[in-house]
Residue frames as qw, qx, qy, qz and C-alpha x, y, z in Angstrom:
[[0.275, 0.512, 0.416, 0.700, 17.23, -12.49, 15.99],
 [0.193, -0.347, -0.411, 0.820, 17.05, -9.04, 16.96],
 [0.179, 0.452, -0.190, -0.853, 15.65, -7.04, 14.16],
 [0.800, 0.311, 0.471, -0.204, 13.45, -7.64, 11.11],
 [0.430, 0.732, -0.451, -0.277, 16.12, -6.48, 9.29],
 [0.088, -0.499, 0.862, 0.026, 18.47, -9.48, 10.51],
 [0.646, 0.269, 0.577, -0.421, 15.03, -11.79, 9.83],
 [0.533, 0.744, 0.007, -0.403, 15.39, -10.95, 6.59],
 [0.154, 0.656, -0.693, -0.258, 19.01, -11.38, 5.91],
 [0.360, -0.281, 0.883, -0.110, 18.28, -14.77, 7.02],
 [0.709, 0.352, 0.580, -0.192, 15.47, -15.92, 5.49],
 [0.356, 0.839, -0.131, -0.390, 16.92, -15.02, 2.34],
 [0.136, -0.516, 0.841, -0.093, 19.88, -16.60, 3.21],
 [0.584, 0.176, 0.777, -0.155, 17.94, -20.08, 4.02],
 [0.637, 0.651, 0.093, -0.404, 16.52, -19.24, 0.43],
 [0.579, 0.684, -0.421, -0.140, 19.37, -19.02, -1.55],
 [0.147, -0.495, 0.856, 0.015, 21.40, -21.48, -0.16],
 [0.567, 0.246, 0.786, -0.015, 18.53, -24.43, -1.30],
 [0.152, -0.014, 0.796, 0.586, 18.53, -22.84, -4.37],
 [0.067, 0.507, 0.789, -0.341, 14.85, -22.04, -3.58],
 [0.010, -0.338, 0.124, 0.933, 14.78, -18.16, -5.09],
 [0.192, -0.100, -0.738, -0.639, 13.48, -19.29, -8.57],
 [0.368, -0.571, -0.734, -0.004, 10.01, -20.71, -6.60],
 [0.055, -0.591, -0.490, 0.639, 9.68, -17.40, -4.31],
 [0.203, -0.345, -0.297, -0.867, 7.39, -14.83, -7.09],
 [0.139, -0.240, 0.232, -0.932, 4.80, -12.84, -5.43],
 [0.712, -0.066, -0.396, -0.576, 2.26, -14.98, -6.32],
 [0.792, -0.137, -0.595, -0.027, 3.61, -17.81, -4.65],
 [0.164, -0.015, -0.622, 0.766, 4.66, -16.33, -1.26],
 [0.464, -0.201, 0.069, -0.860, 1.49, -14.38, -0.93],
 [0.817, -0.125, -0.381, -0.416, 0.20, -18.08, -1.13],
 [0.727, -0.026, -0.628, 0.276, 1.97, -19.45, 1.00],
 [0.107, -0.274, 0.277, -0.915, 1.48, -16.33, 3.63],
 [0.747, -0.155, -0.101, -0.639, -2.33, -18.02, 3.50],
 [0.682, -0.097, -0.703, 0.175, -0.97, -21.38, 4.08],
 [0.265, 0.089, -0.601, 0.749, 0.76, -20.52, 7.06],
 [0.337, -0.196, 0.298, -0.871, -1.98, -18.28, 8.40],
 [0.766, -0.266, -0.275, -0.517, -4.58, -20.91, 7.77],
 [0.689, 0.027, -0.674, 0.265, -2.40, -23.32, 9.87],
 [0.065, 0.059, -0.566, 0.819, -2.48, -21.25, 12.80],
 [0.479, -0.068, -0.086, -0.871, -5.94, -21.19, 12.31],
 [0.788, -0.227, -0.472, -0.324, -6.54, -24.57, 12.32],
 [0.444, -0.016, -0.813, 0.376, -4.89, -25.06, 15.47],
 [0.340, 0.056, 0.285, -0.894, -7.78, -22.85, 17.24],
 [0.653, -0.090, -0.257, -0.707, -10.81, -24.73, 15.57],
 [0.663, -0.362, -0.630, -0.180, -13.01, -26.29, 17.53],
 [0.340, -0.050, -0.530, 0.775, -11.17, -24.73, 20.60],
 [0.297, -0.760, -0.523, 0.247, -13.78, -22.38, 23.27],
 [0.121, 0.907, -0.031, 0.401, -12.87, -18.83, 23.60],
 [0.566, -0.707, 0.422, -0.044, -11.34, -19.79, 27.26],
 [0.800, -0.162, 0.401, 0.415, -9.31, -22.93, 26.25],
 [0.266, 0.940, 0.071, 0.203, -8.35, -20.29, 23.23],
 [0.045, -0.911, 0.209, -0.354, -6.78, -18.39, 25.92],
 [0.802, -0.375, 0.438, -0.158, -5.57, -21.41, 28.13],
 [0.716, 0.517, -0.462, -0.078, -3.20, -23.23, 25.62],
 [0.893, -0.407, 0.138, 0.132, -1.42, -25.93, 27.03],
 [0.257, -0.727, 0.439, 0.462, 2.53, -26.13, 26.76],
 [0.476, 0.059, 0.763, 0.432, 2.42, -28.76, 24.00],
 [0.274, 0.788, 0.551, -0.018, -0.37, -26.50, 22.09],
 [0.129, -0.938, 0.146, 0.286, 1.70, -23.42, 22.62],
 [0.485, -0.389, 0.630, 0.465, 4.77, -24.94, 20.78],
 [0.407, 0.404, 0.748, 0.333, 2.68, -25.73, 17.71],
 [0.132, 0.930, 0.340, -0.048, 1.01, -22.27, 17.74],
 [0.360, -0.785, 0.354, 0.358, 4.63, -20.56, 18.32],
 [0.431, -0.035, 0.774, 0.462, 5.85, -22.61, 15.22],
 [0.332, 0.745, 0.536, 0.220, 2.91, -21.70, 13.12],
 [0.050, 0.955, 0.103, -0.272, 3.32, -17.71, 14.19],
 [0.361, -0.553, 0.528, 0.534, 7.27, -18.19, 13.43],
 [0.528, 0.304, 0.674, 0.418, 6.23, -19.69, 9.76],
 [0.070, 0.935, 0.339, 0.077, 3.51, -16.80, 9.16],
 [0.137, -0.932, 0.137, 0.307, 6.26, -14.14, 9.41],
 [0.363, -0.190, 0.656, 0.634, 9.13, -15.76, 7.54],
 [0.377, 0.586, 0.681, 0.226, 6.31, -16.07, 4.73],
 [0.141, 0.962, 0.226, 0.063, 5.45, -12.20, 4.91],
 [0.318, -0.566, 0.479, 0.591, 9.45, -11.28, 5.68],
 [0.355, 0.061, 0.609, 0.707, 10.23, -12.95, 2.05],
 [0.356, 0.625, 0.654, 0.234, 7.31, -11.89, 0.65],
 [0.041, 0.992, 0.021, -0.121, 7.83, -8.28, 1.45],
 [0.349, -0.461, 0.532, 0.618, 11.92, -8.49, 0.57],
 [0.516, 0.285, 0.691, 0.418, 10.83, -10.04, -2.88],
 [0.187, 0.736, 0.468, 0.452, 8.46, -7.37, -3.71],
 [0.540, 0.393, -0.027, 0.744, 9.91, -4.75, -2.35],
 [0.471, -0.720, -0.301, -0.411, 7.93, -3.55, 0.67],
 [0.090, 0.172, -0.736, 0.649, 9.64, -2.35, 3.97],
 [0.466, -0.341, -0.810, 0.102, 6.98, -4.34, 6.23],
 [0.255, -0.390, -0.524, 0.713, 7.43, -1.87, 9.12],
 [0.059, 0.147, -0.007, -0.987, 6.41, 1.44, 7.00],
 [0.451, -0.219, -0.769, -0.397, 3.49, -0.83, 5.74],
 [0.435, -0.558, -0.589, 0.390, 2.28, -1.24, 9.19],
 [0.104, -0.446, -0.394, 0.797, 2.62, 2.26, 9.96],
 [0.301, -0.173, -0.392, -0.852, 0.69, 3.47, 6.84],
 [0.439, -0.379, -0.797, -0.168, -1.75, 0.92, 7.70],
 [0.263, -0.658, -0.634, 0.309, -2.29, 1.87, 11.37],
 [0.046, 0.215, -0.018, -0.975, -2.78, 5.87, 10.26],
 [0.315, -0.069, -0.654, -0.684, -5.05, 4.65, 7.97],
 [0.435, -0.426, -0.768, 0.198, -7.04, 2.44, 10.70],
 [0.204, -0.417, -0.458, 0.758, -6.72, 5.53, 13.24],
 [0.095, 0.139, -0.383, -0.908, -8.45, 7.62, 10.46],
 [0.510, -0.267, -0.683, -0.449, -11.27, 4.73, 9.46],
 [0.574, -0.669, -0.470, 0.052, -12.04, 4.03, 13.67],
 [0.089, -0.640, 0.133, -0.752, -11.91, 7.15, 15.50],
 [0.203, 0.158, -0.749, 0.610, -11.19, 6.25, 19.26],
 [0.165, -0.003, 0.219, -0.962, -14.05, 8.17, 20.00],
 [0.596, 0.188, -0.313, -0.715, -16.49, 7.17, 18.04],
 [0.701, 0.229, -0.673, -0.061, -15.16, 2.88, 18.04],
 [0.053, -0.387, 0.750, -0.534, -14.58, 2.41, 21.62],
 [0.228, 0.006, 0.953, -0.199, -15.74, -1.44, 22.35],
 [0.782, 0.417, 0.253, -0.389, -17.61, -1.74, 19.60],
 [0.520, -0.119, 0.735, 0.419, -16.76, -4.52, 17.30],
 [0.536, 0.709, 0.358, -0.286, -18.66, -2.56, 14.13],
 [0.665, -0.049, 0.328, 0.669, -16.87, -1.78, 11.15],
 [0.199, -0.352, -0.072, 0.912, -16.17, 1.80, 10.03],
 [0.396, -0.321, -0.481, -0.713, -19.37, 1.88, 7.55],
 [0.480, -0.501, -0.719, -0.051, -21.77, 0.37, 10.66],
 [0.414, -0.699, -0.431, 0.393, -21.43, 3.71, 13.00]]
């Protein structure tokens, strides 16, 4: 896949062919966006900050599978409801560059009320 456009066609695709459509409302992707994310999460708990960074190859495959779920989840969810994904992201990081001012945020982990 090159694009998120061709991400899309597919996962759509994988949709309607199982007939699946009827079961994707907003409600239930968004939930299932959390599934996904908490899965990737749980494959981190209990993990060090170094072994974190240090995944093994069999650890990496499972995390790489989780990240691939977490995006199909937020592709449909943003085709369904009507959200281009990318312009989302760029509001978002104007908005961010706006709330932490380089200046001001540099290696501090505060949030944008705490400085």
């Amino acid at each position: 896949m090159r694009s998120l456009d061709e991400l899309k066609d597919a996962v759509l695709k994988f949709a309607k062919d199982r007939d699946w459509e009827k079961f994707h409302t907003p409600k239930n992707l968004s939930t299932a966006v959390a599934v996904e994310a908490a899965e990737l999460q749980e494959l981190f708990m209990w993990l060090t900050p170094d072994e974190s960074q240090k995944l093994t190859p069999e650890q990496r495959v499972k995390v790489e599978d989780e990240v691939g779920d977490v995006l199909i989840c937020l592709v449909n969810f943003a085709a369904r409801a009507g959200i281009d994904p990318l312009a989302a992201a760029a509001k978002k990081i104007q908005k961010n560059n706006e709330k932490y001012p380089a200046d001001k945020t540099r290696g501090s982990a505060k949030k944008y009320d705490e400085y």
